[in-house]
C-alpha positions in Angstrom: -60.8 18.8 -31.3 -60.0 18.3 -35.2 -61.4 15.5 -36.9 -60.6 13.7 -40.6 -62.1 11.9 -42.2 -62.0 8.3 -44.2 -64.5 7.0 -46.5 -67.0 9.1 -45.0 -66.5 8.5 -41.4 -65.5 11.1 -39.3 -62.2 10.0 -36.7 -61.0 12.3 -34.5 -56.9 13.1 -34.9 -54.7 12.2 -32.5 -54.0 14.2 -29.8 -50.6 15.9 -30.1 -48.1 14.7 -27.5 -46.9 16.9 -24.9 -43.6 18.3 -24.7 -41.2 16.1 -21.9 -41.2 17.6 -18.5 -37.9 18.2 -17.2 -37.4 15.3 -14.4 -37.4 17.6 -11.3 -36.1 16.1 -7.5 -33.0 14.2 -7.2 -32.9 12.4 -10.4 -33.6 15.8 -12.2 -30.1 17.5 -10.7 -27.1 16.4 -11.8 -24.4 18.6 -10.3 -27.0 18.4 -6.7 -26.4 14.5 -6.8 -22.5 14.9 -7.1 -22.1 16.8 -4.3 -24.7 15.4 -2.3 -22.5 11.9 -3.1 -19.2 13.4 -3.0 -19.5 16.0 -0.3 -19.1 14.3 2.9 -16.1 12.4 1.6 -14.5 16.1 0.6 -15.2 17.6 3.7 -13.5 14.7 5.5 -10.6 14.8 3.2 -10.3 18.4 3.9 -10.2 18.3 7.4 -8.5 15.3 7.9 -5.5 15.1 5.6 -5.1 17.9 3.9 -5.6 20.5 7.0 -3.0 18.6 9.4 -0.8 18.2 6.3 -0.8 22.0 5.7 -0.7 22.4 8.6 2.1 20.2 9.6 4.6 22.0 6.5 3.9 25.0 8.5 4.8 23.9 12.3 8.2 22.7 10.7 9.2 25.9 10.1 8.3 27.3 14.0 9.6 26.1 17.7 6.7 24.5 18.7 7.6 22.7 22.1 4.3 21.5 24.2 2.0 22.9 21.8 0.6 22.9 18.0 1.0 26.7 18.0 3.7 27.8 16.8 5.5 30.2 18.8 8.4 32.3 16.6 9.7 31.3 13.4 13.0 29.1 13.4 13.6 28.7 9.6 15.7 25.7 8.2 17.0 25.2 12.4 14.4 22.2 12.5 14.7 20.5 9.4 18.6 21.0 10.2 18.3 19.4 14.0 16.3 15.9 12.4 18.9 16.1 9.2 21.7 16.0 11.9 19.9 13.6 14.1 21.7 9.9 13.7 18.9 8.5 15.0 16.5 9.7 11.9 19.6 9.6 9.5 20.5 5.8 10.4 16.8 4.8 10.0 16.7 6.1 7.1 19.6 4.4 5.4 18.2 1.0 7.5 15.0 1.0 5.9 16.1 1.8 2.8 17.7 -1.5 2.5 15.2 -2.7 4.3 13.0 -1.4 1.1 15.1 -3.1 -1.3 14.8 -6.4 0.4 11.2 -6.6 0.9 9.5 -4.8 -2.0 10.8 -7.3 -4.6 10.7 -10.4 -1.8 7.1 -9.7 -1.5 6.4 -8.6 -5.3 8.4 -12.3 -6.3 5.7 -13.7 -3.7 2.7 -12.5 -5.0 3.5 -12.5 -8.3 4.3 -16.6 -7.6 0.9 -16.9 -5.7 -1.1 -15.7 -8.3 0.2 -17.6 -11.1 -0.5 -20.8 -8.8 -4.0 -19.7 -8.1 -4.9 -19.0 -11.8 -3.6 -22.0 -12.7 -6.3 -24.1 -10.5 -9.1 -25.6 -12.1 -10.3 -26.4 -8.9 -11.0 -24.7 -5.0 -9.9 -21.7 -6.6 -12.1 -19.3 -4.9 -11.3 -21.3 -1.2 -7.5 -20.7 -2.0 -8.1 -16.8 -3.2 -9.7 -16.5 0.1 -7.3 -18.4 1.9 -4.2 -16.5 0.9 -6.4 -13.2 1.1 -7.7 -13.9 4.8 -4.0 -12.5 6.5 -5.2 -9.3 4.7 -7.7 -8.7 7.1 -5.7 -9.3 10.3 -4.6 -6.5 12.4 -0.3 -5.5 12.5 -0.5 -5.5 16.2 -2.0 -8.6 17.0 0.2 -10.5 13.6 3.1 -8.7 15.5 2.4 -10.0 18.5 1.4 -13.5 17.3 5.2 -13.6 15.4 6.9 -12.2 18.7 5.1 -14.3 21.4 4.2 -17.6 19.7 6.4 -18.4 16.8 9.5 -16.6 17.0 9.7 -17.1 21.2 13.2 -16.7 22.3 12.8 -19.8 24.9 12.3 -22.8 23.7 8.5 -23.2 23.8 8.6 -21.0 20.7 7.6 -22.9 17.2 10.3 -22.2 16.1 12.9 -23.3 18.4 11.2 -26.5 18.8 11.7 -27.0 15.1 15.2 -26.2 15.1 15.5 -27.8 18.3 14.9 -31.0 16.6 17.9 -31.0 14.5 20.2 -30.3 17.4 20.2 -26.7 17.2 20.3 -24.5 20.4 17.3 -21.7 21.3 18.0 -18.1 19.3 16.9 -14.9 20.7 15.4 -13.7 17.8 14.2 -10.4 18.4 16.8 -9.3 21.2 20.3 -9.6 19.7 21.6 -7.3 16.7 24.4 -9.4 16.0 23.4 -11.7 14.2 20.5 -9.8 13.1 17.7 -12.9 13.3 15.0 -9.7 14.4 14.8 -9.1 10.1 13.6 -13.2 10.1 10.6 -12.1 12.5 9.9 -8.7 10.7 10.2 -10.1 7.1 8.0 -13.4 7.2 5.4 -11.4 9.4 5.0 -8.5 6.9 5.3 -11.1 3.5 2.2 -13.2 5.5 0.0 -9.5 5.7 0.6 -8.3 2.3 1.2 -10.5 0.0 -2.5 -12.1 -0.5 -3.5 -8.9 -1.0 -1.0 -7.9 -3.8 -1.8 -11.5 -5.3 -5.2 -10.4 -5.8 -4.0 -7.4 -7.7 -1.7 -9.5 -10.0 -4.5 -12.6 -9.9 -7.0 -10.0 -11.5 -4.9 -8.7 -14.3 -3.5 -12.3 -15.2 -7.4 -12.9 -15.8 -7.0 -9.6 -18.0 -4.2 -11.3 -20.4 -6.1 -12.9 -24.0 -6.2 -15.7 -24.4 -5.2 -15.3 -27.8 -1.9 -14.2 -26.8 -0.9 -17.8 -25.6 -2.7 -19.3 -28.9 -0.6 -17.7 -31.2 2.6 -18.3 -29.2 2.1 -22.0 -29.2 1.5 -21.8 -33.0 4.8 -20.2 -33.3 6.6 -23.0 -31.1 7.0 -21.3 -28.2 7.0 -23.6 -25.2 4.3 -23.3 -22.7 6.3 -22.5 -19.2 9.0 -19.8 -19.0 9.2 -18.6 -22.5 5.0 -17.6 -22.7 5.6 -16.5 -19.2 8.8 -14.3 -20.0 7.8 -13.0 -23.2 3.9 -13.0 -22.6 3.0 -13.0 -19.4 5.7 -11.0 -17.3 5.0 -8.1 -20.4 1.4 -8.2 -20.2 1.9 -7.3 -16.1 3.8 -4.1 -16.4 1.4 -1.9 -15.2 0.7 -4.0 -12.2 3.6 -4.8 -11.3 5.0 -1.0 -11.1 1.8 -0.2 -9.3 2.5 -3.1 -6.8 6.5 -1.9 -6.6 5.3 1.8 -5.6 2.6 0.7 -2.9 5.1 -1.6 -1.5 8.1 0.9 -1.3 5.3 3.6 0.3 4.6 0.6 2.7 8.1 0.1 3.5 8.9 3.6 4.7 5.8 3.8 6.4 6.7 0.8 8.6 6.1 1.1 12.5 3.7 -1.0 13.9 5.3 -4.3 13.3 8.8 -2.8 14.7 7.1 -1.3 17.8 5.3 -4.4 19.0 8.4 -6.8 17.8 11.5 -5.2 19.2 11.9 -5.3 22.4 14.7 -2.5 22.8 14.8 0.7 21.6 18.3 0.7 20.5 19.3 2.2 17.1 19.1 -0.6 14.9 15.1 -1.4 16.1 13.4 2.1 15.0 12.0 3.2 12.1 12.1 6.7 10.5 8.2 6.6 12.1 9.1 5.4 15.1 11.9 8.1 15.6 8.9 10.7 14.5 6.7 9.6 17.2 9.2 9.4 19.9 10.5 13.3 19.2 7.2 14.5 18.4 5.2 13.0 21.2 8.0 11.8 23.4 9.0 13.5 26.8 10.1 16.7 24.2 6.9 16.6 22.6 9.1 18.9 19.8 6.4 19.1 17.0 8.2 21.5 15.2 11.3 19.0 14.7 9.1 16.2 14.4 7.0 17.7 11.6 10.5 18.5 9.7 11.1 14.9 10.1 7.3 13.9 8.6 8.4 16.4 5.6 11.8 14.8 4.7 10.4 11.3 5.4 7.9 12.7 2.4 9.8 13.9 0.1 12.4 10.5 0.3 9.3 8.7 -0.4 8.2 10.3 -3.3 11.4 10.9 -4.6 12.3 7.1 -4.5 9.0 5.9 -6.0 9.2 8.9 -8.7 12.7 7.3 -9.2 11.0 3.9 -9.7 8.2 4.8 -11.4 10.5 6.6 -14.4 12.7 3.4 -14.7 9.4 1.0 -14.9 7.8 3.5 -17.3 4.9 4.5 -14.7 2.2 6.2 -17.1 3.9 6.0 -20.0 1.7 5.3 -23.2 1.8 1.8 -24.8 3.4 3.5 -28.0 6.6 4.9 -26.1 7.0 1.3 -24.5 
């Protein structure tokens, strides 16, 4: 050991430090902790969507009766059989009106329950929850809750015993077409699942917006109400709100269980491009060939229309091209 030494007394020098250890285990392996993390939820990915998805592109092109095999290839003949299909063709056209009533119904809804909530300055977490809570709740049991309780076509229903009161006679409201009162059922019982949980998404990025913003607007006159929300607020959502339109126009298409367990025919006008999927696919046919055409076109509509969407609201866009 080397010494020095001060006024005459001998000290010994300090002990060089060691060089640092690289950390060894877990914490020591990077690229071991990403897939140990990330691995499981590939693997399930994998097999789970991506695999039947592949998989699914390539029964479309094969006659594939009774079976997932495919048994000789058939070309364009399936995708040509759903295309030709007024059943699919006439769901399709339903829901996309259908679409265009309910994504911006439900987008004006939660938009509207948001600015309400933010604007508490009290309860606000009980009515977050509140509003929220429908979120949780199953389609089926909503369905069947909207079909067997409220909308009743007798006149226990809630709601013909509140029309009842002002003289009006019992509707069947999920049995008759014409008029179509079943879109009265369907609507109010998909705005009550989804919109607390789109209000969350617009309640979180309202919290987002400076405060500054609103500062400087009232110095410069502007009126607190519709102009800061037109010219402030509304702006300051554009992300969110094209984020919300594309969810909600996926959701749209996707529809099935509300329609299954709320109309109670079959006919035409009650079936959803899903529900027309199911019944060819894993009906009495049990076509999976045809029906897996019909799961590709259904596809390709949906991303077409929200690509569609997404270009008009500026999805992605940088705030410089805006």
């Amino acid at each position: 050991m080397s010494t020095t030494t001060t006024r005459g007394v001998a000290r010994p020098a300090p002990a060089k430090a060691s060089p640092a250890r690289p950390r060894r285990g877990l914490r020591g392996n990077p690229t071991f902790n990403f897939w140990l993390f990330t691995g499981p939820f590939l693997i399930g990915l994998v097999i789970f969507v991506f695999v039947p998805i592949g998989w699914s592109l390539w029964l479309s092109f094969f006659d594939a009766r009774f079976t997932v095999t495919p048994s000789h290839f058939t070309g364009f003949d399936n995708y040509r059989q759903m295309l030709t299909n007024s059943d699919f063709t006439g769901s399709l056209v339903t829901f996309t009106v259908f679409a265009a009533f309910i994504v911006p119904t439900t987008w004006a809804l939660s938009l509207g329950l948001a600015l309400l909530v933010d604007r508490l300055r009290f309860m606000r977490a009980f009515f977050r929850s509140v509003f929220f809570l429908p979120t949780a709740c199953s389609y089926v049991a909503a369905a069947l809750i909207w079909k067997m309780s409220l909308f009743n076509g007798v006149r226990f229903g809630l709601a013909n015993t509140v029309i009842g009161w002002f003289g009006v006679e019992n509707i069947a409201w999920v049995s008759n077409p014409s008029p179509p009162w079943y879109w009265m059922v369907i609507v109010t019982v998909r705005l009550w699942l989804q919109s607390g949980f789109y209000m969350i998404l617009f309640l979180a990025a309202l919290q987002n917006i400076p405060g500054e913003l609103y500062e400087a607007a009232a110095i410069d006159g502007a009126k607190s109400g519709w102009q800061t929300f037109r010219y402030i607020t509304l702006p300051q959502l554009r992300a969110t709100s094209t984020a919300v339109i594309l969810l909600l126009l996926i959701a749209a298409y996707q529809a099935f269980d509300e329609f299954f367990n709320i109309i109670t025919t079959r006919a035409t006008w009650g079936q959803t491009p899903l529900m027309v999927l199911y019944k060819t696919a894993l009906g009495s046919g049990q076509d999976y060939g045809a029906g897996s055409a019909g799961a590709v076109i259904l596809t390709v509509l949906i991303c077409v229309v929200t690509l569609f969407q997404g270009k008009i609201m500026g999805f992605g866009r940088g705030e410089e091209s805006k």
